[in-house]
C-alpha positions as CSV (number, residue, x, y, z in Angstrom):
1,X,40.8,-77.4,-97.5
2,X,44.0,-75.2,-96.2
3,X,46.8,-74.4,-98.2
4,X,49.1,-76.3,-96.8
5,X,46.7,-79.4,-97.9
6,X,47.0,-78.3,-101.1
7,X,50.1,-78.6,-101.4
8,X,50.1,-82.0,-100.3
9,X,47.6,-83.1,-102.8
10,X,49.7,-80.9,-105.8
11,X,53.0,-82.3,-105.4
12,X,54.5,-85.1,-107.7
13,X,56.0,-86.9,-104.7
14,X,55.5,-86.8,-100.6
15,X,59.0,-88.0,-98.4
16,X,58.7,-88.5,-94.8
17,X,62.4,-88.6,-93.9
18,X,63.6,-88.9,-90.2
19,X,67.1,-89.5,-88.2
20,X,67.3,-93.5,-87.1
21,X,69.8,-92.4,-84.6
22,X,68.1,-89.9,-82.8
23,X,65.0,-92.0,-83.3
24,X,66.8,-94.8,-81.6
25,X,67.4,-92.4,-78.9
26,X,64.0,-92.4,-77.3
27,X,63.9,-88.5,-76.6
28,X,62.9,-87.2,-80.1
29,X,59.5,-88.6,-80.2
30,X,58.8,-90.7,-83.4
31,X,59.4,-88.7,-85.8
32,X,62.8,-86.9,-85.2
33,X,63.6,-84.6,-88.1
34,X,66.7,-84.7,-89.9
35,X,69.9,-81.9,-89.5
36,X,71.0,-79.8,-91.6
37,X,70.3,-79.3,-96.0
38,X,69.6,-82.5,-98.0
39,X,70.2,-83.0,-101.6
40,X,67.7,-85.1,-103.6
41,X,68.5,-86.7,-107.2
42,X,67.3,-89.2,-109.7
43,X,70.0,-91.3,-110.7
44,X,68.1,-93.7,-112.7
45,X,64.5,-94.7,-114.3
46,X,62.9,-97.8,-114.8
47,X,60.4,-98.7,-117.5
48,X,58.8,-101.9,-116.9
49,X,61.4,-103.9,-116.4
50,X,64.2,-102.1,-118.2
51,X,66.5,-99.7,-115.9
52,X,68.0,-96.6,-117.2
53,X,70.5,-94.5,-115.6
54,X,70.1,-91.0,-115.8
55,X,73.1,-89.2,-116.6
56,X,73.2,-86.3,-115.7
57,X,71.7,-86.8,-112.8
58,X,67.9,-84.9,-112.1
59,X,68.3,-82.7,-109.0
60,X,65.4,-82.3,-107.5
61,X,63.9,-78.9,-106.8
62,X,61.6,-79.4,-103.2
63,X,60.4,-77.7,-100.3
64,X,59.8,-78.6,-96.8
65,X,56.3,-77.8,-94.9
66,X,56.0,-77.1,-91.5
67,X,55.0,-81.1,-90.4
68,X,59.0,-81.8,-92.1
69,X,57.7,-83.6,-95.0
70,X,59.5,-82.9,-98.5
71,X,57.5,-82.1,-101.4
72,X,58.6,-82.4,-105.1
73,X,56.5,-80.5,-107.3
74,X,58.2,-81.9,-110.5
75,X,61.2,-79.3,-111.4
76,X,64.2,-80.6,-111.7
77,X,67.8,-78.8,-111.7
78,X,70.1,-79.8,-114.5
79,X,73.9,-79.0,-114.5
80,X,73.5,-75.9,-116.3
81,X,71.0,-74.5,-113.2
82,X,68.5,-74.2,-115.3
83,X,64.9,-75.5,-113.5
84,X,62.9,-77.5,-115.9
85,X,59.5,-79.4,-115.3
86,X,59.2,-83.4,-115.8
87,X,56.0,-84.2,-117.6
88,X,53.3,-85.6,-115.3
89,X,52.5,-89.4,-116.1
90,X,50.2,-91.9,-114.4
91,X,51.9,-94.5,-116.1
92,X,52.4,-97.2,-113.3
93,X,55.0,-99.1,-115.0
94,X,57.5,-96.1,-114.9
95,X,59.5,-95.6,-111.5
96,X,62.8,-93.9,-110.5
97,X,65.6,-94.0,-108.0
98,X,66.1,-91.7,-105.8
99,X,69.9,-91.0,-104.0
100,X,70.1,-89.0,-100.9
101,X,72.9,-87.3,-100.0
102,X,74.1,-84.6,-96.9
103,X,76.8,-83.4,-94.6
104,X,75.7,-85.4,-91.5
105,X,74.7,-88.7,-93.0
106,X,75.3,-91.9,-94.8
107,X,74.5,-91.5,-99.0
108,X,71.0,-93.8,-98.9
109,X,69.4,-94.6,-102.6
110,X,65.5,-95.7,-102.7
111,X,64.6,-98.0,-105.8
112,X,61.4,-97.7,-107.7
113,X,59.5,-94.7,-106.6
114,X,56.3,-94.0,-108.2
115,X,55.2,-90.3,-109.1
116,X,51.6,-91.1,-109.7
117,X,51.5,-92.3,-105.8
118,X,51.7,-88.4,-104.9
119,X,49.3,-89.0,-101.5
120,X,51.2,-91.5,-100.1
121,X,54.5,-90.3,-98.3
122,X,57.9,-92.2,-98.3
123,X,59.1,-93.0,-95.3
124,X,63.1,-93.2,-95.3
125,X,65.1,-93.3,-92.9
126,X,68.7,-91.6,-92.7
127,X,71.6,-93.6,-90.7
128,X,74.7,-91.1,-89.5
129,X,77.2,-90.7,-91.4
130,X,81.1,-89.5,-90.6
131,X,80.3,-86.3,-89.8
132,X,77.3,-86.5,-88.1
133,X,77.1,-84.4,-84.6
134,X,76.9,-87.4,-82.3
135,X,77.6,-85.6,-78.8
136,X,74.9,-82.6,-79.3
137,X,72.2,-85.5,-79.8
138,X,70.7,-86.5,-76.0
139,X,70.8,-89.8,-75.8
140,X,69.1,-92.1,-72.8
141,X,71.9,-94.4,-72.9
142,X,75.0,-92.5,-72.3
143,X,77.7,-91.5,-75.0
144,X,77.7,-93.6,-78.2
145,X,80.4,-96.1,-78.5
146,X,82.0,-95.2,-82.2
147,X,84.2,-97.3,-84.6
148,X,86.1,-94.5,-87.0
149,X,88.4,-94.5,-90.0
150,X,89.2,-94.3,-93.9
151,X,89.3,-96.7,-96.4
152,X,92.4,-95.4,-98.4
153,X,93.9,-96.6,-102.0
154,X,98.1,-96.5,-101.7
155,X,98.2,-92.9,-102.2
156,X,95.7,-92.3,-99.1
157,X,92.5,-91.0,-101.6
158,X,89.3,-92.6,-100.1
159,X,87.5,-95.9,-102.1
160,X,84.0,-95.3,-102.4
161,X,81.1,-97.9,-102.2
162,X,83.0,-100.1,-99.7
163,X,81.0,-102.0,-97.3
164,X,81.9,-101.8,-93.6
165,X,80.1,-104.3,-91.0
166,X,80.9,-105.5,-87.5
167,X,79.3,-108.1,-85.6
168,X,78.3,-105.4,-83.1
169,X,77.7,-102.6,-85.2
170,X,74.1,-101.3,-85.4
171,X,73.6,-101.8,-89.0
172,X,76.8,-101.1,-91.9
173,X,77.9,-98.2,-93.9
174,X,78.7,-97.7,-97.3
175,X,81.5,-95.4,-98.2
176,X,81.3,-91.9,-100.4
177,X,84.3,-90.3,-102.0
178,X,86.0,-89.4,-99.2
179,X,86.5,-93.1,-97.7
180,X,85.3,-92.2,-94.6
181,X,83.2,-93.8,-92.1
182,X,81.7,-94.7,-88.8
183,X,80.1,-97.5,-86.9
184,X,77.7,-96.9,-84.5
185,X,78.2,-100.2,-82.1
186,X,75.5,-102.1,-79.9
187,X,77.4,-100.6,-76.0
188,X,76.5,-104.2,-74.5
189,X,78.0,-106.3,-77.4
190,X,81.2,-104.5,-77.6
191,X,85.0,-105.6,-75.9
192,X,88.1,-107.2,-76.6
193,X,88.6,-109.2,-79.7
194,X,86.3,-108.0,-82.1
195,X,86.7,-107.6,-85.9
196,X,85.4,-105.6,-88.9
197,X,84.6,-106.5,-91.9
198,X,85.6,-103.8,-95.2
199,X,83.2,-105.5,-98.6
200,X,84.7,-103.8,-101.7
201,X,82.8,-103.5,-104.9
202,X,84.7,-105.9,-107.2
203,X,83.1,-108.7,-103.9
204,X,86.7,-109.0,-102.4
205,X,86.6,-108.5,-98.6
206,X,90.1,-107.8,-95.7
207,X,88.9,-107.7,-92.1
208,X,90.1,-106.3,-89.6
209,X,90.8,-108.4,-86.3
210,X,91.8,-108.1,-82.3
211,X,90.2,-104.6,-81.8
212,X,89.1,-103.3,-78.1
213,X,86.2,-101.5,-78.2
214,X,85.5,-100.2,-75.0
215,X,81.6,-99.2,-74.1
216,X,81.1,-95.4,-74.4
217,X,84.6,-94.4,-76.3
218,X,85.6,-93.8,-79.6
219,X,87.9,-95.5,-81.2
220,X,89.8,-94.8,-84.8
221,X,90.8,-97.6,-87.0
222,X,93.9,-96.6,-89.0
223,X,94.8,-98.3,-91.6
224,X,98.9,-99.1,-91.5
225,X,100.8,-97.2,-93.9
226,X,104.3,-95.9,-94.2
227,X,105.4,-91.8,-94.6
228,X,108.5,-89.9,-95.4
229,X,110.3,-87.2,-97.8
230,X,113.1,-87.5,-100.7
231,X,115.5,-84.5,-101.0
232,X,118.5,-83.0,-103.2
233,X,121.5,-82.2,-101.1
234,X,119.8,-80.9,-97.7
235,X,116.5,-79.9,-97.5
236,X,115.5,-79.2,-101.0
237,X,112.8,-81.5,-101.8
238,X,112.7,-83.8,-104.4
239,X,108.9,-83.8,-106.4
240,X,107.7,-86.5,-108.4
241,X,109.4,-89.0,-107.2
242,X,108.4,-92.9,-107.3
243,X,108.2,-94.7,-104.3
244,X,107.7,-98.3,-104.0
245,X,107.4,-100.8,-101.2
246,X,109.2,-103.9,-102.7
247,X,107.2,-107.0,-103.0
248,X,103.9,-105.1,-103.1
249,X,101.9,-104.2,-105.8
250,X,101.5,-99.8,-106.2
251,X,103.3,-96.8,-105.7
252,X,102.9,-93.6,-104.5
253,X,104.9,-90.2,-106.1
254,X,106.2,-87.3,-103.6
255,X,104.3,-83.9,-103.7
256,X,106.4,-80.4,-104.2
257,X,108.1,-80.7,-101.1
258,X,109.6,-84.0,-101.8
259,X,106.8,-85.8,-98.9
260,X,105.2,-89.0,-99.5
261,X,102.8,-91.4,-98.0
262,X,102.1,-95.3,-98.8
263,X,99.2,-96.5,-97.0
264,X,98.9,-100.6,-96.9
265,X,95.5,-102.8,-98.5
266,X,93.6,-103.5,-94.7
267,X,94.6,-106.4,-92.6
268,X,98.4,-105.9,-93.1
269,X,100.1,-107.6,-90.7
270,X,103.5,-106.2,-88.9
271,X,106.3,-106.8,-91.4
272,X,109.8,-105.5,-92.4
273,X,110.4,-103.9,-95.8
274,X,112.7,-102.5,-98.0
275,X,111.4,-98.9,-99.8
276,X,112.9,-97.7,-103.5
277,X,112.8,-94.3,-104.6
278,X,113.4,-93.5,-108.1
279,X,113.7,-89.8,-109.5
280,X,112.5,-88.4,-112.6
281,X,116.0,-88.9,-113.9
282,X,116.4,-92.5,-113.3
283,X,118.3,-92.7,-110.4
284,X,117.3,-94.8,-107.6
285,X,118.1,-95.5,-103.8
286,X,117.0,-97.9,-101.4
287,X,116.3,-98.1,-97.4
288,X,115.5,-101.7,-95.9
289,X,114.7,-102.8,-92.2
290,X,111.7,-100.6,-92.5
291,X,109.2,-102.0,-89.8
292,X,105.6,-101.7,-90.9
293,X,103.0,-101.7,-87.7
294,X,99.2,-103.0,-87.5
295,X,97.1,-99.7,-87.8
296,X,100.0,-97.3,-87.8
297,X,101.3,-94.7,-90.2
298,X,105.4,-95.2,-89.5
299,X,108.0,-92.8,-90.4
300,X,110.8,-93.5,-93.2
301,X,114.2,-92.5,-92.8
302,X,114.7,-89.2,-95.3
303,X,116.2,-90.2,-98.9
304,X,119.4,-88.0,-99.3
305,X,120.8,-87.6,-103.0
306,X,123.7,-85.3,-103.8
């Protein structure tokens, strides 16, 4: 028996991970590795039928042999980066989840993994995610033909856990933190007219219609919005102040330099508006005729007070 079987046969779980876009490719064999570091975590644990989330969350401490395949060995990293061991158990009624997360792919989560199966391997596959290096993976079919953006609250921080589908997009994506995200699209089901679809996690859903998506390109879905500054006198800018669209729900507050930035919920149509902004001290001014555009971030005439 060689070492590296020994390892196999010690470890508290086996994962078999591998890139479905590169695999998809046809010129990474099939198994294709995954690019760049990983980051492994138990967010939850289920006895029988009872779930428990973990909090904090277990990171996993693992190492990778030479065939690619992650090994857990049962340490964990808490917060404090202190590295402690689970406790082995054969108890088959016990089973965790698992979240993946990385730089160059989508967050995925695996329900229900067993530690006592320690000789079987996982298999799980990784999807791309925002910032994943699409033009240094070959591809047999030419360039990839991308749908891009960020789903943005009024104040333009990314919503997390949003679902984004297309009817010729090659699987969804679920947002992190950041908003962000990318479809890959099917090149011989794209063209004019499509739509996509943005699922948030209260169930509500906007989609997005009458979108071009040409075969091969890239293409980045903004999401309309409306920009601008306040300022005392000339040029000195006015900080924390409110700004409202009237007739729609939120607000937004200007940063030290007296700049500010609404973005719209997605699916806003064109429209003309009137924008309030109130200083810290009360005061307030208006400017209407303010023309809001499909998918564009429009500028605001400057608020002047003396």
């Amino acid at each position: 028996m060689t070492f590296m079987d020994r390892q196999i046969l010690a470890a508290s779980l086996i994962l078999d991970i591998e890139d479905c876009y590169a695999k998809r490719q046809l010129v990474y064999g099939g198994r294709p590795l995954t690019k760049g570091k990983l980051w492994f975590g138990f967010t939850g644990k289920k006895i029988e039928e009872k779930y428990i989330p973990l909090d904090p969350v277990l990171k996993l401490v693992t190492k990778t042999n030479p065939s690619g395949y992650v090994l857990f060995f049962g340490e964990v990293e808490l917060p404090d980066s202190t590295v402690r061991r689970m406790p082995p158990t054969q108890d088959t009624s016990v089973s965790y989840t698992l979240r993946i997360e990385s730089e160059h792919y989508q967050v995925a989560e695996v329900d229900e993994l067993n530690l006592h199966e320690s000789r079987t391997p996982y298999h799980i596959g990784l999807e791309p995610g925002y910032r994943y290096p699409f033009t240094s993976t070959a591809c047999l079919f030419g360039k990839p033909t991308l749908v891009r953006g960020t789903v943005r609250g009024y104040d333009g921080a990314g919503i997390r856990d949003v679902i984004i589908k297309s009817q010729g997009a090659i699987g969804s994506y679920r947002t992190d933190s950041t908003g962000q995200w990318v479809l890959v699209m099917d090149p011989d089901s794209v063209g004019p007219g499509m739509s996509v679809q943005f699922v948030f996690p209260d169930g509500s859903s906007k989609v997005e219609q009458n979108i071009t998506i040409e075969k091969g390109k890239e293409i980045g879905l903004m999401q309309a919005g409306l920009c601008g500054r306040v300022e005392y006198g000339v040029g000195v800018g006015a900080e924390n102040t409110v700004i409202t669209i009237v007739g729609v729900s939120g607000s937004v507050r200007t940063d030290v330099n007296g700049a500010w930035r609404f973005y719209f919920p997605l699916g806003q149509c064109e429209a003309v508006v009137a924008v309030k902004a109130t200083l810290p001290d009360g005061r307030t001014k208006y400017i209407g005729d303010v023309l809001v555009k499909t998918r564009s971030l429009m500028t605001v005439p400057t608020f002047q007070f003396p």
